[in-house]
C-alpha positions in Angstrom: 177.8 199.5 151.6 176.3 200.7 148.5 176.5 204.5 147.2 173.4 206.3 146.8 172.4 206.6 143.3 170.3 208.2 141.1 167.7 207.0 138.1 168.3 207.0 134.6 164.7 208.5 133.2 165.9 211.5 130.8 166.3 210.9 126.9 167.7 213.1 124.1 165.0 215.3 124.0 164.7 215.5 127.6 168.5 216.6 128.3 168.6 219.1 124.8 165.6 220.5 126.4 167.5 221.0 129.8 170.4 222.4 127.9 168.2 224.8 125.9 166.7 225.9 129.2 170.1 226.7 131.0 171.3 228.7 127.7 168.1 230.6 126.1 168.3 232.3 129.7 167.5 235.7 130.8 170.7 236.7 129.5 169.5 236.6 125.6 167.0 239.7 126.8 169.6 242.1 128.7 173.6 240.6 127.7 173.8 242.8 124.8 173.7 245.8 126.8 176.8 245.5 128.6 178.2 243.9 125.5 178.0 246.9 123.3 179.4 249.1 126.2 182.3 246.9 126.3 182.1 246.6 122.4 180.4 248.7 120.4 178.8 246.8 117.1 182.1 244.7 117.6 180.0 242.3 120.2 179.5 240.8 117.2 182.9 239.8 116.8 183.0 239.0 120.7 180.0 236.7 120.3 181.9 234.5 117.6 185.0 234.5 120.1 182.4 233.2 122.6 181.4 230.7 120.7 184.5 229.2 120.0 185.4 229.0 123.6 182.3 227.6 124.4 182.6 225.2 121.3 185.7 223.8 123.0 184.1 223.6 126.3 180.8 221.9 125.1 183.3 219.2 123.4 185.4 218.5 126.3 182.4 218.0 128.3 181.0 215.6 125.8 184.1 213.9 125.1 184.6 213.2 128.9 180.7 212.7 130.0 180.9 210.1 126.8 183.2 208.1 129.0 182.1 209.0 133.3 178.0 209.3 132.5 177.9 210.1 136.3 176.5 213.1 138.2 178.6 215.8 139.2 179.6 217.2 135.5 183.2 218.7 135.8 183.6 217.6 139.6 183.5 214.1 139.0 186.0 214.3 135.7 188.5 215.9 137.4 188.7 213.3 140.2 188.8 210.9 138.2 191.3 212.4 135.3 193.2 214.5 137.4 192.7 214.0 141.2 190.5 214.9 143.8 191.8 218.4 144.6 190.8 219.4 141.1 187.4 218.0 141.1 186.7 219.6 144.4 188.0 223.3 143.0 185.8 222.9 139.8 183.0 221.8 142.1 183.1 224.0 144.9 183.7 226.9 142.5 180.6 226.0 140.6 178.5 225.5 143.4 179.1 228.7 145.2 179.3 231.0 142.5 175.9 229.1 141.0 174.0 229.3 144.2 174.6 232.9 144.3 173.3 232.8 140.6 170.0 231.0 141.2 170.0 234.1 144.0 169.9 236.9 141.1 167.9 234.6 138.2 164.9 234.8 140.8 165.1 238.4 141.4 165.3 239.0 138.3 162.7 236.9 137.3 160.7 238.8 140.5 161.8 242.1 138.7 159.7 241.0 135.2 156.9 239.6 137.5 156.1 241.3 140.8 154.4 244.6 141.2 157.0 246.9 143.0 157.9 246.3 146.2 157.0 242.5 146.3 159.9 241.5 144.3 161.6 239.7 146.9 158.4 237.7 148.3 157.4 237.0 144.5 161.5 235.7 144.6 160.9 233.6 147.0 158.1 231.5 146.0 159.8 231.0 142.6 162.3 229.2 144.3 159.9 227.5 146.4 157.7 226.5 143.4 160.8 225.1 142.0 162.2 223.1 144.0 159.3 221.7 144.6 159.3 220.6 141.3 162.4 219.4 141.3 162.1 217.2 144.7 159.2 215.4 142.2 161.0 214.1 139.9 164.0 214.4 137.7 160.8 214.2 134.5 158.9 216.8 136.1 162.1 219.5 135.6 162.1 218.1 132.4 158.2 218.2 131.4 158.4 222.3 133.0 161.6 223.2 131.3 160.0 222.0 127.7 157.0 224.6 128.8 159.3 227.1 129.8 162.0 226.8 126.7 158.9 226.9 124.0 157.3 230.3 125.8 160.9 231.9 125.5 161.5 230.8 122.1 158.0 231.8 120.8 158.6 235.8 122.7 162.3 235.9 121.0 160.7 235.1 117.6 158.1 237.4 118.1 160.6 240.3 119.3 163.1 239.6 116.2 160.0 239.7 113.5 158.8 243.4 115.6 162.5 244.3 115.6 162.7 243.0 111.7 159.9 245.4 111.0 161.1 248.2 112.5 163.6 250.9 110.5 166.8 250.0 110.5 169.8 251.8 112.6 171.9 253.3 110.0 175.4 252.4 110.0 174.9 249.9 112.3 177.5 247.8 111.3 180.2 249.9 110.4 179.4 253.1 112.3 181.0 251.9 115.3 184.2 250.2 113.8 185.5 247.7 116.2 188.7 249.0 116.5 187.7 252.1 118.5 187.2 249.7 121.0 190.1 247.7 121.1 190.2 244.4 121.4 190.5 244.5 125.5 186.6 245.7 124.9 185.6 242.9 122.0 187.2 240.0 124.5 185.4 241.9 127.4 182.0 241.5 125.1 183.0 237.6 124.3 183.3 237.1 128.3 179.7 238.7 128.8 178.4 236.5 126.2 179.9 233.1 127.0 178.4 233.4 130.1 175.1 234.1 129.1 174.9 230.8 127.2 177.6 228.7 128.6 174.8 226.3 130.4 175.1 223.0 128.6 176.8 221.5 131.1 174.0 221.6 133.2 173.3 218.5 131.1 176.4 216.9 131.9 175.7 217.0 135.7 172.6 215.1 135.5 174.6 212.1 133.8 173.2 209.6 136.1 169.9 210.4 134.8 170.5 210.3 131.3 169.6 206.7 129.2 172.2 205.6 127.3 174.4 208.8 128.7 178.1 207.5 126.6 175.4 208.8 123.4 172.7 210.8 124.7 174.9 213.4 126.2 177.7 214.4 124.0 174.2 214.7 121.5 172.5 216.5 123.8 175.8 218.9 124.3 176.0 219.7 120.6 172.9 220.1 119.9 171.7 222.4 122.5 174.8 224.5 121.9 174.3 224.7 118.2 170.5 226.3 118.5 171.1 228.5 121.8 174.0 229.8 119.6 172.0 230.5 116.2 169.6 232.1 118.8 172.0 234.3 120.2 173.6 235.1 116.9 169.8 236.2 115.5 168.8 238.4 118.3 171.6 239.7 118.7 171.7 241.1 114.8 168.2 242.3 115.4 168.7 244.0 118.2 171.7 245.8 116.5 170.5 246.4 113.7 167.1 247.8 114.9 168.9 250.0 117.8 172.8 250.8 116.8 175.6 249.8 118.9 174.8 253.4 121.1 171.0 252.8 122.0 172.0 248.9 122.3 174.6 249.7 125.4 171.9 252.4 126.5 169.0 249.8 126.8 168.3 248.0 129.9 166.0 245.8 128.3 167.4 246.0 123.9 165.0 243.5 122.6 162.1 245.4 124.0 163.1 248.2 122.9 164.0 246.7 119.2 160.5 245.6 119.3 158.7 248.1 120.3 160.8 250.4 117.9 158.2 248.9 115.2 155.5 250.5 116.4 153.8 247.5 117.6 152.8 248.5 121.6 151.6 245.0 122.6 155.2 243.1 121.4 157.2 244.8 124.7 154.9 242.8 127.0 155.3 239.8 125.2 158.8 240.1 125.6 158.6 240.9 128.8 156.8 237.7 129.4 159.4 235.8 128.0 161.9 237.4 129.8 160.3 236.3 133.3 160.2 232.7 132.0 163.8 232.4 131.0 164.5 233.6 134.1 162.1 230.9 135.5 164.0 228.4 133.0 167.6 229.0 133.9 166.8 229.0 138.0 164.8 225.5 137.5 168.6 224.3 136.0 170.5 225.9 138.0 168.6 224.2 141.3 169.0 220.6 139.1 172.8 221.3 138.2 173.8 222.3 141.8 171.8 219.6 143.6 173.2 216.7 141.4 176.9 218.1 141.8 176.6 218.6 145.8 175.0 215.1 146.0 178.1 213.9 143.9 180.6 216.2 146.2 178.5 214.4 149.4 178.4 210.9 148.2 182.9 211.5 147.8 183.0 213.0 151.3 183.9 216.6 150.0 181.0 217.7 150.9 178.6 216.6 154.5 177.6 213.0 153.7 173.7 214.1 155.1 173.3 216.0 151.7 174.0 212.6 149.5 171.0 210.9 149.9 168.4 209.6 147.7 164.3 210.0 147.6 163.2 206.8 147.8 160.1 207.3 145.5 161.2 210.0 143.6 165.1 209.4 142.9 166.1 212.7 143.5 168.7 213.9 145.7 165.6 216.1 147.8 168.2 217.0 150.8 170.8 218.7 148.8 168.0 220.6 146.8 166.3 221.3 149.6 169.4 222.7 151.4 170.1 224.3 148.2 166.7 226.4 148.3 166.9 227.2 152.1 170.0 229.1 151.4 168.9 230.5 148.2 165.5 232.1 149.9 167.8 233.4 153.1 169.9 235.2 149.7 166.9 236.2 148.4 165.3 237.7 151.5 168.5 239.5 152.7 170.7 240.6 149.4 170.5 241.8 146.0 172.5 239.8 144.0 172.0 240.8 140.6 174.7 243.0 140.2 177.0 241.8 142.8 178.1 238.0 141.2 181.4 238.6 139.7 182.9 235.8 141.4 180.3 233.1 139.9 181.8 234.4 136.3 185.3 233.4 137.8 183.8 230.0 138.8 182.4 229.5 135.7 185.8 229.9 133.9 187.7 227.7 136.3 185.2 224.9 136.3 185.4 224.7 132.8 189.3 225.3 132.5 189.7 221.8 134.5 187.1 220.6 132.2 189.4 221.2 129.5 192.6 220.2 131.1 190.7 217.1 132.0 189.5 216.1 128.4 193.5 216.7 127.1 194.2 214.3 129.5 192.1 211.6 128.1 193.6 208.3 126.8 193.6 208.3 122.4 190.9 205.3 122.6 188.2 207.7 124.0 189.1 210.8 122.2 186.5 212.1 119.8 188.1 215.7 119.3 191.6 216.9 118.6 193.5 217.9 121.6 194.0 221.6 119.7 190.2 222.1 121.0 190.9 221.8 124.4 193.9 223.6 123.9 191.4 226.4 122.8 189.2 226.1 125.2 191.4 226.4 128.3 193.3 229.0 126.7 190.0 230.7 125.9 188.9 230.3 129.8 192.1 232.1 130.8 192.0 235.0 128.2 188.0 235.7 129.2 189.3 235.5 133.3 191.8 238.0 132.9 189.3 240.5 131.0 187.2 240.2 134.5 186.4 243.1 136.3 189.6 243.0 139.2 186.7 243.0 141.9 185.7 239.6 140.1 189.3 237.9 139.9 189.5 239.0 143.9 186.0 237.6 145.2 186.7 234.6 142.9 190.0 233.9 144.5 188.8 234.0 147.9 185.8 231.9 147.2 188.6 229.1 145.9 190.7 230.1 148.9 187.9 229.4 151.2 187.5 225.7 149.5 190.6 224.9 149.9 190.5 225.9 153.8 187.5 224.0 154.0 188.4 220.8 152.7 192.0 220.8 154.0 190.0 221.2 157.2 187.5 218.0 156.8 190.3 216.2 155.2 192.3 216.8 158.8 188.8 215.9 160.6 188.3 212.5 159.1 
């Protein structure tokens, strides 16, 4: 019997654009808060360690999606470079802690958008509207996410030029000197900010999808990496430099407040508005990324075989996503999980630690990068888990703990 699977209908554009959406998030709008709590004006510093992790993450996803253009990102390179237990952990971590993501990214988004007290109702129809647009077509997320990427990046440009304009903080730089921190407080910073851009793999999930996927995706990878990171690096200067590293950690919203700093009334709405859509941008590739590695999971039997198949018109896999959104409106109706999502940090870091371990692995004839970055990466993933909040590590550890249990269990069953 043949496996379900899906259509290949994205190009280069189409999967940078994807990759822009996941990273140019809501977090370029409110991560450089906590940041300079953690950091002072040495977020700076943890920003360039983020990137360097991330840089050897993004490469050994490319490097292995060059060579298993298949859905499931991470879970289907560890089955098949390490095994199947590791697959499943990077999967099942990914998929809980994500779920619970797309969770906050529509309250959040609710938070920009809804008068108050209709935040969660206003939640809930985002996710509705979204997968919706998902079950319709693996182009249709595309064709919104394009909409959605070029509304965010025309508010951040418009909220660096205000904050350009506006006096600038002085000392700024060297007024809070990094080392009054410590460096416990830069890597803190560096963890903040690799999650708030650490999406392209969202790309590497929807491999099935992808033309040409052994070329269009390690592209894709790079290049969405290299702008969401000159993005990051450019906001975050502005918002710095316009606020100081005090009224940066005391902001709730920095860029808003760097903008508005100019003078310039009418710039805090339009960040505002941009802020609501990259929270609209990183749910629609959050719902894409989780329902491509679930149908993967499904189609190996690590997941309930009901949740592997395929619309027949639309190629999509409509029951996992549509699982996927029932449980995300029954979080969204009965939590608030905005604050409350340390574990999905932890899940991050493991998912791309076996990325890394799985990319070393590689045979020499499909290399394309040293094994010194993977090295770096993995190493990188362990240094930014142990800065973690302990309440993190915990709630990350059960949620691995309860994946294990649960697959030992089926495993038994079958």
């Amino acid at each position: 019997m043949t496996a379900p699977s899906l259509e290949r209908r994205l190009g280069l554009g189409d999967a940078v654009f994807i990759g822009l959406g996941s990273m140019i998030g809501a977090g370029v709008f409110a991560a450089f808060a906590p940041a300079a709590t953690a950091a002072g004006s040495g977020l700076l510093v943890g920003l360039a360690i983020a990137a360097v992790v991330a840089f050897g993450n993004a490469t050994s996803t490319a490097q292995l999606a060059a060579v298993h253009p298949t859905s499931g990102g991470t879970y289907a390179y560890g089955r098949a470079e390490l095994g199947p237990w590791w697959g499943f952990t990077a999967g099942w971590g990914f998929i809980i802690g994500k779920t619970a993501s797309c969770a906050a990214m529509a309250l959040t988004f609710a938070a920009y958008a809804a008068p108050a007290g209709w935040e969660r109702p206003v939640a809930i129809i985002a996710v509705m509207g979204l997968i919706t647009v998902n079950w319709f077509g693996i182009t249709r997320t595309a064709q919104l996410t394009r909409v959605i990427v070029a509304v965010v990046l025309i508010s951040l440009s418009i909220g660096v030029a205000a904050a350009g304009s506006a006096p600038t903080s002085p000392g700024w730089l060297t007024g809070e000197p990094a080392g009054d921190f410590g460096w416990y407080g830069i890597l803190q910073s560096g963890g903040l900010l690799f999650f708030a851009f650490a999406g392209y793999a969202r790309i590497a999930t929807m491999g099935e999808e992808v033309r040409d996927p052994s070329r269009t995706i390690p592209r894709a990878i790079l290049i969405a990496f290299t702008l969401a990171l000159v993005v990051y690096f450019v906001v975050a200067t502005a918002v710095l430099s316009t606020l100081g590293p005090e009224g940066t950690a005391a902001s709730t919203a920095p860029l808003a407040d760097a903008a508005a700093a100019s003078g310039i009334a009418w710039t805090t709405a339009v960040v505002t508005v941009g802020a609501a859509a990259a929270s609209l941008g990183a749910l629609l590739a959050l719902i894409a990324g989780i329902g491509r590695t679930s149908f993967a999971m499904a189609r190996e039997g690590d997941l309930p075989r009901f949740l592997a198949a395929v619309h027949p018109r639309w190629k999509v896999p409509h029951r996992a996503e549509l699982t996927l959104g029932l449980i995300v409106i029954v979080l969204v109706a009965t939590l608030d999980l905005r604050g409350a999502i340390g574990f999905s940090s932890f899940g991050v870091l493991l998912y791309y630690f076996v990325a890394n371990v799985a990319a070393f692995r590689q045979r020499v004839d499909v290399r394309r990068y040293p094994r010194i970055v993977q090295v770096i990466g993995g190493l990188g993933c362990i240094v930014l888990a142990i800065t973690l909040p302990w309440q993190a590590l915990v709630a990350g550890l059960a949620v691995v703990a309860a994946g294990v249990i649960y697959r030992g269990v089926r495993l038994l069953a079958m």
